[in-house]
C-alpha positions in Angstrom: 3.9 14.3 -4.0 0.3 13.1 -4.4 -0.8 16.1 -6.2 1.9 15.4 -8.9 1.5 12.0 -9.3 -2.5 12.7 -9.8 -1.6 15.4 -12.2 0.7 12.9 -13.9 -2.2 10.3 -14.0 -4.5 12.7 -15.7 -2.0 13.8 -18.1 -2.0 10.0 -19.5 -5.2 9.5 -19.3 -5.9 12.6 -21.5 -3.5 11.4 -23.6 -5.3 8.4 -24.0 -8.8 10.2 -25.2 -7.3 12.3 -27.5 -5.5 9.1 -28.9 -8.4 7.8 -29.5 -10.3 10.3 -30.9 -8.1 10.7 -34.5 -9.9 9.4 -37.7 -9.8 5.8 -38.2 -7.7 4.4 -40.4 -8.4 4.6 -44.4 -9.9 1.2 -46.3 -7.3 -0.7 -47.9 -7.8 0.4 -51.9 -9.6 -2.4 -53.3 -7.2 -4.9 -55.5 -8.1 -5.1 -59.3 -9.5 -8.0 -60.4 -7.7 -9.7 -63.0 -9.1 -10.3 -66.6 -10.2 -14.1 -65.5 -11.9 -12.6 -62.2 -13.9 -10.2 -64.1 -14.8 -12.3 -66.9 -16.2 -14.8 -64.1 -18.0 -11.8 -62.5 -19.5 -10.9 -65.9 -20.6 -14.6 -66.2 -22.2 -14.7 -62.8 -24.0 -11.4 -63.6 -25.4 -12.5 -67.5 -26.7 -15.7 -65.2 -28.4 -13.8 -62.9 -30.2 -11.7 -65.5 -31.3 -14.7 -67.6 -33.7 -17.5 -67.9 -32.6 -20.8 -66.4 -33.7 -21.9 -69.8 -31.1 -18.9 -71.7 -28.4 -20.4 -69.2 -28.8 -23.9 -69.9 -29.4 -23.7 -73.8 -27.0 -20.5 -74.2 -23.0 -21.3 -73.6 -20.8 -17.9 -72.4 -17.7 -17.2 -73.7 -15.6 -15.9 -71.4 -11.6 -14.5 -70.6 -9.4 -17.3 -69.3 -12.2 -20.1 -70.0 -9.3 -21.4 -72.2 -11.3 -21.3 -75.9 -10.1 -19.5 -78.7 -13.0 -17.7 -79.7 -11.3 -17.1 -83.7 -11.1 -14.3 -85.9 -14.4 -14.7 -87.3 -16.0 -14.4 -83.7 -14.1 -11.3 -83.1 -14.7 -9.6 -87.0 -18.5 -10.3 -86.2 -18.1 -8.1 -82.9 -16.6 -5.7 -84.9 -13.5 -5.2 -82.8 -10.2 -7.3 -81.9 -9.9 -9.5 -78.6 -6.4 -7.1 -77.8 -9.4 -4.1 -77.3 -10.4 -6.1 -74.2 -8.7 -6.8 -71.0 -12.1 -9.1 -69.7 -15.1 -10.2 -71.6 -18.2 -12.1 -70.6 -20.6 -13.1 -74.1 -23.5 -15.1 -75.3 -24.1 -14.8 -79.1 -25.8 -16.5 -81.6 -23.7 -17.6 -84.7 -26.6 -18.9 -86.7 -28.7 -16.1 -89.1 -32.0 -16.9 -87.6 -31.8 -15.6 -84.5 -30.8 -11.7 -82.7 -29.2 -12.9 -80.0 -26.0 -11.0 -78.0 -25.7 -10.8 -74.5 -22.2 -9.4 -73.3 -20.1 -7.3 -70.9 -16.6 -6.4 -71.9 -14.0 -4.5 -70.4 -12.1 -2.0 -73.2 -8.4 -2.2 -72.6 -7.6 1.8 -71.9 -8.1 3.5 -75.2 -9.9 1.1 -76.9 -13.7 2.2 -75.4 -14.4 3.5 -78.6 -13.2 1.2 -81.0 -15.2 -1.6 -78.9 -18.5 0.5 -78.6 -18.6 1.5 -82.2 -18.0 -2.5 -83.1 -20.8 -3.7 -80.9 -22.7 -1.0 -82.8 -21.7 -1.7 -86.5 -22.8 -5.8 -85.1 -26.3 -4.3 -83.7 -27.0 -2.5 -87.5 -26.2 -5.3 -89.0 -28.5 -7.5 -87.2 -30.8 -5.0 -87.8 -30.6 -4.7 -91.4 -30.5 -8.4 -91.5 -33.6 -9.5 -90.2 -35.1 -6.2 -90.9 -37.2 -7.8 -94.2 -36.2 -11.7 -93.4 -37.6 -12.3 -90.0 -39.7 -9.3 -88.8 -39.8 -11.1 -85.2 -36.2 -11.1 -85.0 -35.2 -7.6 -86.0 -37.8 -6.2 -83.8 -35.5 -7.9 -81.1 -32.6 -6.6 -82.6 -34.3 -3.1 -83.3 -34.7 -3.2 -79.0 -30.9 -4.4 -78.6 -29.5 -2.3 -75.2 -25.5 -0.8 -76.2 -24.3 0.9 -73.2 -21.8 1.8 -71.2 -21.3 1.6 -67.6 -19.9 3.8 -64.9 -16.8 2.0 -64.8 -16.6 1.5 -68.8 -17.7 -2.1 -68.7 -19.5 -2.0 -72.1 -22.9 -3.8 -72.2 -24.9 -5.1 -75.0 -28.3 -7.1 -74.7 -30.2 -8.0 -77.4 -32.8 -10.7 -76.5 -36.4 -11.0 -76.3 -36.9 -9.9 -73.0 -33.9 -7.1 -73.3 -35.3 -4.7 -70.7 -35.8 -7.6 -67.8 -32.2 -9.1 -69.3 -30.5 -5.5 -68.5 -32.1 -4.9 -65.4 -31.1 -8.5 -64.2 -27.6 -7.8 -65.1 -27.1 -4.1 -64.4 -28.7 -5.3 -60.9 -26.4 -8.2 -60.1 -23.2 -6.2 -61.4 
């Protein structure tokens, strides 16, 4: 009677390891952020890359801060607010300056359409200041279009692009 109760004991507790030896349990897939979240995380992230003087002298635009940007905003972007489910931006409406700073999200199937606008506004910048101010289209001649891993589309053009980028890219 001993013997089986041992053998019964040892059953269980081999049970037990092998229990406890299966693979843990998969991570939770992450939840989406929603168009307000991401905006705020591009915010955070232009911050992070620029001056304290940019940030306090420089408003963002952003998804959800409740503004209407207008059509004239969008048209000088080159693409619609519809082609974006987020949007983070810091742009200069006056003609003496090349200044755009901004992370958008493409809606799916709009990457194009919003690349190709942020392109069309970096020519035009160019071929603005290109013979009116020389300092300015040099800065505009630097600008930074990309687009990230996860299709967030990027554009700085600023004096400083290459530290503005890094600070961004870094803090995404």
């Amino acid at each position: 009677m001993k013997k089986a109760i041992a053998l019964a004991l040892g059953a269980i507790l081999c049970l037990g390891l092998l229990a406890a030896c299966g693979t843990p349990a998969a991570d939770p897939t992450p939840t989406p952020l929603s168009g307000a979240e991401l905006a705020e995380h591009y915010k955070a992230a232009i911050e992070a890359g620029r001056t304290e003087s940019d940030n306090a002298d420089r408003p963002i635009s952003c998804t959800g801060d409740g503004e209407d940007q207008g059509e004239l905003f969008w048209q000088m972007l080159g693409f619609a607010a519809e082609d974006v489910d987020a949007y983070a931006v810091s742009l200069s409406l006056m003609n003496t300056q090349a200044y755009c700073v901004g992370l958008f999200k493409p809606v799916e199937g709009k990457a194009e359409a919003v690349s190709a606008g942020l392109q069309k506004y970096v020519e035009s910048m160019q071929s603005s200041f290109e013979f009116y101010l020389p300092d300015q289209g040099e800065i505009a001649n630097n600008a930074i279009l990309k687009t990230l891993d996860d299709g967030t589309v990027i554009i700085v053009m600023t004096e400083g692009w290459d530290e503005v980028y890094a600070g961004i890219t870094e803090a995404l």
